[in-house]
C-alpha positions in Angstrom: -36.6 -3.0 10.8 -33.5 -5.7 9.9 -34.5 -4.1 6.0 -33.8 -0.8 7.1 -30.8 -1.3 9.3 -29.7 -3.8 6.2 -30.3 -0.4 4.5 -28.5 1.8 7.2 -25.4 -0.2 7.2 -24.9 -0.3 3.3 -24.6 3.6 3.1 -21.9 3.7 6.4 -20.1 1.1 4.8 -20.9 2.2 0.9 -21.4 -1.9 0.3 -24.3 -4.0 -0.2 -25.3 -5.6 3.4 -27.1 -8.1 5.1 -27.9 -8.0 9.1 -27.6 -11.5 11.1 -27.4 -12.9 14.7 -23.9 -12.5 14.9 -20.5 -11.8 13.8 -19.1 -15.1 13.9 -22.7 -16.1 12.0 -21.2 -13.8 9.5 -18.6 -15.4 9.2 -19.6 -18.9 8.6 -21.8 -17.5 5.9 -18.9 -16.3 4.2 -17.2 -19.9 4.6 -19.9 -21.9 3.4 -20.2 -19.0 0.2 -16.4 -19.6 -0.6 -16.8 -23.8 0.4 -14.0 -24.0 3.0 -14.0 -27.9 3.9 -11.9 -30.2 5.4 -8.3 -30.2 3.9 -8.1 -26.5 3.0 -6.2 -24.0 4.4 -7.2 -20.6 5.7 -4.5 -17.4 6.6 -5.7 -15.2 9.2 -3.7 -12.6 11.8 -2.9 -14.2 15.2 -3.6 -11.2 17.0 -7.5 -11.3 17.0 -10.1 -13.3 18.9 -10.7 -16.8 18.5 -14.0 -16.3 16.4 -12.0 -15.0 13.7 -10.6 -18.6 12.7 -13.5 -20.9 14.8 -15.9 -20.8 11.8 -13.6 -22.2 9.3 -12.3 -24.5 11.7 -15.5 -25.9 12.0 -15.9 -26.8 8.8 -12.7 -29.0 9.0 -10.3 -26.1 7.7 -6.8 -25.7 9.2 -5.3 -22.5 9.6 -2.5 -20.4 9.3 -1.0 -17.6 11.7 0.5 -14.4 10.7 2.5 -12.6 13.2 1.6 -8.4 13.3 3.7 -5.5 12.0 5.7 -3.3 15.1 4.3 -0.8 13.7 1.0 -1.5 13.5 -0.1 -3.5 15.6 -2.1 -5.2 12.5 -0.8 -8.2 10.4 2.4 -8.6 9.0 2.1 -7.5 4.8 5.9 -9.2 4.3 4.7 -12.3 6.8 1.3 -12.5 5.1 3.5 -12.6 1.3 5.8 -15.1 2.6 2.7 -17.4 4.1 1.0 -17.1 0.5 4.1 -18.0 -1.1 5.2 -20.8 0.5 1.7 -22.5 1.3 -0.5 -24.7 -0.9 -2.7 -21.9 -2.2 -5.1 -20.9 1.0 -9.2 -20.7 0.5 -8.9 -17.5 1.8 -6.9 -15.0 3.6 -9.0 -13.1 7.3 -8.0 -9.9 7.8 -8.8 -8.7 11.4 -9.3 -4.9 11.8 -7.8 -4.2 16.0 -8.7 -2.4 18.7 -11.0 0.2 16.6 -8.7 0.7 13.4 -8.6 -0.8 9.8 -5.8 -2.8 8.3 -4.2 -0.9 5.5 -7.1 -2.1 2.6 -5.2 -1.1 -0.4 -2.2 -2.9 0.3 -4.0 -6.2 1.5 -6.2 -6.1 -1.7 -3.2 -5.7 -4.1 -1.1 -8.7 -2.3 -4.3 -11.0 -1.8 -4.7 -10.3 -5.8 -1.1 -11.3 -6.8 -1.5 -14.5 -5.2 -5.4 -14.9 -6.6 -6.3 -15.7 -2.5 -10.0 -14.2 -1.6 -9.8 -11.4 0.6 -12.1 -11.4 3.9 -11.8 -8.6 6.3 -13.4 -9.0 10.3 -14.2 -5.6 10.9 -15.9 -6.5 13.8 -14.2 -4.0 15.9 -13.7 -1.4 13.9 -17.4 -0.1 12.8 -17.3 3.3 12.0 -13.5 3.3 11.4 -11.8 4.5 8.4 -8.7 2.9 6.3 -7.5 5.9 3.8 -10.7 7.1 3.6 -12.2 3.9 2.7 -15.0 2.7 5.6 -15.0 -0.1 8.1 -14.8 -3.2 6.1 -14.8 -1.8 2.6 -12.3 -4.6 1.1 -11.8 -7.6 -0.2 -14.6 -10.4 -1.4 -16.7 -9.6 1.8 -16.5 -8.4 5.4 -18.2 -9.2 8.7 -19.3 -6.6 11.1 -19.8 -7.0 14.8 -22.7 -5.4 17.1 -22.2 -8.0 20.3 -22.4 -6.0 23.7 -19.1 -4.7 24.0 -18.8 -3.1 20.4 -18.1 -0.1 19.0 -22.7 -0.2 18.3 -24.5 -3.2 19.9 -27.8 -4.5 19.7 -26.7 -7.1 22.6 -25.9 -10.0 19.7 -25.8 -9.7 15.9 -22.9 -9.1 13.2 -23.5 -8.3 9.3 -22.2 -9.6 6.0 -20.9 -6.5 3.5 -19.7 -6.7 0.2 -19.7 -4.5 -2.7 -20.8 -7.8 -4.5 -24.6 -7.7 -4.5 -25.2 -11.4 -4.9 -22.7 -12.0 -2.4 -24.9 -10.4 0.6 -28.3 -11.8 -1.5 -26.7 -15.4 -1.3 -25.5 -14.9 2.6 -29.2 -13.4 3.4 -30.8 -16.4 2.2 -28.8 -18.9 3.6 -29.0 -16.9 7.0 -32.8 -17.6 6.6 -32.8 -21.3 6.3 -32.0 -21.5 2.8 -35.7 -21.4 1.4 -36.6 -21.1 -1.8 -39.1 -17.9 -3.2 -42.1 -20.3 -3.3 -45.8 -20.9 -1.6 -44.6 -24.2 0.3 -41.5 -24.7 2.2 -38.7 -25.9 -0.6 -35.2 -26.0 0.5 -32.7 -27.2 -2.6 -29.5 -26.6 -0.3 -29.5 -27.0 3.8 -29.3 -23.3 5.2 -29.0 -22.0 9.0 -31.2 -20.0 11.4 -28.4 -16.9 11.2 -31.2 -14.3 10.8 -31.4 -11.1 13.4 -34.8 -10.5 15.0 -37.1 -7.2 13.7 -36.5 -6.1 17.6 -32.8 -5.6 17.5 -33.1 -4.6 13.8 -34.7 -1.4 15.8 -32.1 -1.4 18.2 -29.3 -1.5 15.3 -31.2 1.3 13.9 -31.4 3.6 16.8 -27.3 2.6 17.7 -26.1 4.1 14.7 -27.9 7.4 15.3 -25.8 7.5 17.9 -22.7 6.4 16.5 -20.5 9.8 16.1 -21.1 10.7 19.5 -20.3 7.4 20.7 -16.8 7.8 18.2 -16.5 11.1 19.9 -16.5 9.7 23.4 -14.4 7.0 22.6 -11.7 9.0 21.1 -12.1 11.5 24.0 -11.1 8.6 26.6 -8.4 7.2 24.7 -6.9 11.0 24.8 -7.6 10.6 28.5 -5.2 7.8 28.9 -2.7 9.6 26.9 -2.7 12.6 28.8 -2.6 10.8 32.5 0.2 8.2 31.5 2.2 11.8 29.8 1.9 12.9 33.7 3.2 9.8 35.2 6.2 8.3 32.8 7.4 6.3 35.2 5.0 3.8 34.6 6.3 4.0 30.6 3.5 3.2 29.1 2.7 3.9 25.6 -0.4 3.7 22.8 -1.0 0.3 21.3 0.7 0.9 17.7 -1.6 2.6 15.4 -0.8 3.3 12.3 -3.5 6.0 11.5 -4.9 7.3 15.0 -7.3 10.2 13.4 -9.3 7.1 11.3 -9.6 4.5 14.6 -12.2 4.7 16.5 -10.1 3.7 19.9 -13.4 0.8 19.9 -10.9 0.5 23.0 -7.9 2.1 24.9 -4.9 -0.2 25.2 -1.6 0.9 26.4 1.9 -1.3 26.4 3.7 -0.8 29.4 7.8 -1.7 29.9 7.8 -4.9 31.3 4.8 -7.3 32.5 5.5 -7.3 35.6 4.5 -3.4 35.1 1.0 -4.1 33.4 0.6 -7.0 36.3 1.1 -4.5 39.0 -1.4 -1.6 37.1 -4.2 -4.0 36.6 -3.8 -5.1 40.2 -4.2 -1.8 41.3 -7.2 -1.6 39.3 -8.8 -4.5 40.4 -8.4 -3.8 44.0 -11.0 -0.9 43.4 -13.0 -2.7 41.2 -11.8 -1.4 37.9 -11.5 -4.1 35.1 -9.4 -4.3 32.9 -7.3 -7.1 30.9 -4.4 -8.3 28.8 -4.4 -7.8 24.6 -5.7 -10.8 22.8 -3.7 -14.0 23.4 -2.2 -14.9 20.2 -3.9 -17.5 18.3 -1.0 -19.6 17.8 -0.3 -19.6 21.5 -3.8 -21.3 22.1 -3.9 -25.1 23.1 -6.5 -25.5 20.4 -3.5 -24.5 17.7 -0.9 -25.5 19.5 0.6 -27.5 16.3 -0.8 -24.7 13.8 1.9 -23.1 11.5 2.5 -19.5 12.6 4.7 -17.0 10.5 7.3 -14.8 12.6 4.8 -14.6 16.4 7.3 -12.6 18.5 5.8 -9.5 18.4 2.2 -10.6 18.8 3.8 -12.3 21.9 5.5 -9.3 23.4 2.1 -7.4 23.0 0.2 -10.1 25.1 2.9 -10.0 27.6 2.9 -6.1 28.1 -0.8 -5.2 26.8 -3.4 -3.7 28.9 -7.4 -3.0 27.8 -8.5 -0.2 29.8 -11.8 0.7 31.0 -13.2 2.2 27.4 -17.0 2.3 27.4 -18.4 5.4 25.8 -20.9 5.7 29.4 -18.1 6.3 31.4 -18.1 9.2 33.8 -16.1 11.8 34.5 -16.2 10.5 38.1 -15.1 6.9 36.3 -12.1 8.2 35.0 -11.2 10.3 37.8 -11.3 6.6 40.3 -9.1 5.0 37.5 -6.6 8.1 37.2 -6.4 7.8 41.1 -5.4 4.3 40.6 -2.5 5.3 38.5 
């Protein structure tokens, strides 16, 4: 079953892939394929969660932060140049896709390959997403995808590695699988990690993405929701998250940006007095007491959207009743 979703998940994202126990497994597997060690550097977006950077952390790297674009909501392409430029050549550069949509692929491929800096893209929350056309992920050196319990598909924990480079996904599969060598006994010429996902949620990954357009569709139908019950109510002033190509996202989640913080503080309040959760934007990266010496390029507007950002309720089994408590809360 992990064969066929392996399968599956190469034709959504037209790459090669390889099914593991998580996203941030995917991850490492990418770090230990490009050798990230102590005394490198790695440039990722702020705006993302912490599993992004942790992996390459671990293995003694130190990153970089790059403030995102106003309009976008997704990092910086003139911050990103200027971090490239003025740093001792990074390992690699981490893309994070947001909130269900993809970074603009093109342009990070053609400004990763100026500055000869490998390319890595987390698309763990924006399976099924599109970036001109181009799927979920469909950049770079590799990409990670994402299936822990509050994505876009889950099979409660597991993430995959993608690339269009076959060896690539061959090399991450093997080390995901302890590393073994293709003999009788057990013959291990390099240490590897227990990274591989189970034939049980293989099956589970299977059935999800069976499922995947109508779970886009319901997504996308809630984020319209939102729209349409802050239109009626613009006093509150809230407004989409910046999206630079709504008809390819997803909307993996809804997230509005409200005037002032003490606005978002008072909305979630009301929601959480009727037991609706709800919560701020990712905490930028360089605001973390874990990074709190880490270089970060421009951070201002990444700080802004953690001050004024809400998550809203966004799973694809909400009801009609659901939505109808949270649009009585607003």
């Amino acid at each position: 079953m992990v064969d066929e979703f392996d399968r599956r998940l190469g034709a959504l994202s037209r790459q090669h892939a390889a099914a593991v126990a998580s996203g941030t497994a995917a991850l490492d597997l990418l770090m230990a394929e490009l050798g990230v060690s102590s005394g490198d550097s790695v440039v990722t977006s702020s705006l993302t969660f912490v599993a992004t950077i942790g992996p390459a952390v671990h293995r003694g790297a130190t990153p970089v932060f790059v403030d995102s674009d106003p309009a976008t909501g997704l990092i910086s392409l003139p911050l990103l140049q200027r971090a490239l430029r003025d740093k001792r050549k990074p390992k690699c550069v981490i893309a994070a896709d947001l909130y269900g949509q993809c970074c603009d692929y093109d342009a990070l491929e053609a400004l990763c390959a100026e500055y000869d800096v490998p390319l890595i893209v987390d698309a763990a929350e924006s399976v099924g997403a599109t970036s001109k056309g181009r799927p979920a992920g469909h950049a770079g050196l590799a990409a990670v995808y994402s299936f822990n319990g509050n994505k876009i598909i889950t099979t409660s924990g597991g993430g995959a590695v993608l690339s269009r480079d076959p060896e690539i996904v061959c090399r991450a599969r093997w080390r995901a699988q302890q590393a073994r060598e293709p003999v009788q006994w057990y013959e291990h010429r390099e240490i590897g990690f227990n990274y591989r996902m189970s034939n049980l949620l293989g099956a589970l990954g299977c059935a999800q993405l069976d499922r995947l357009p109508t779970i886009i569709r319901r997504k996308r139908r809630i984020f319209e929701f939102y729209e349409k019950a802050f239109a009626a109510r613009p006093k509150l002033g809230a407004v989409p998250f910046p999206c630079a190509a709504p008809e390819e996202s997803t909307h993996w989640l809804s997230v509005f940006l409200f005037p002032t913080p003490a606005v978002r503080d008072a909305v979630a309040a009301r929601l959480a007095a009727a037991n609706i959760e709800s919560r701020p934007v990712w905490k930028p990266l360089h605001l973390q007491p874990t990074f709190r010496n880490c270089r970060v390029y421009g951070g201002t507007i990444v700080e802004d959207f953690f001050n004024c950002g809400l998550c809203l309720p966004s799973g694809a089994g909400l009801t009609r009743k659901d939505l109808a408590r949270i649009e009585a809360c607003l």
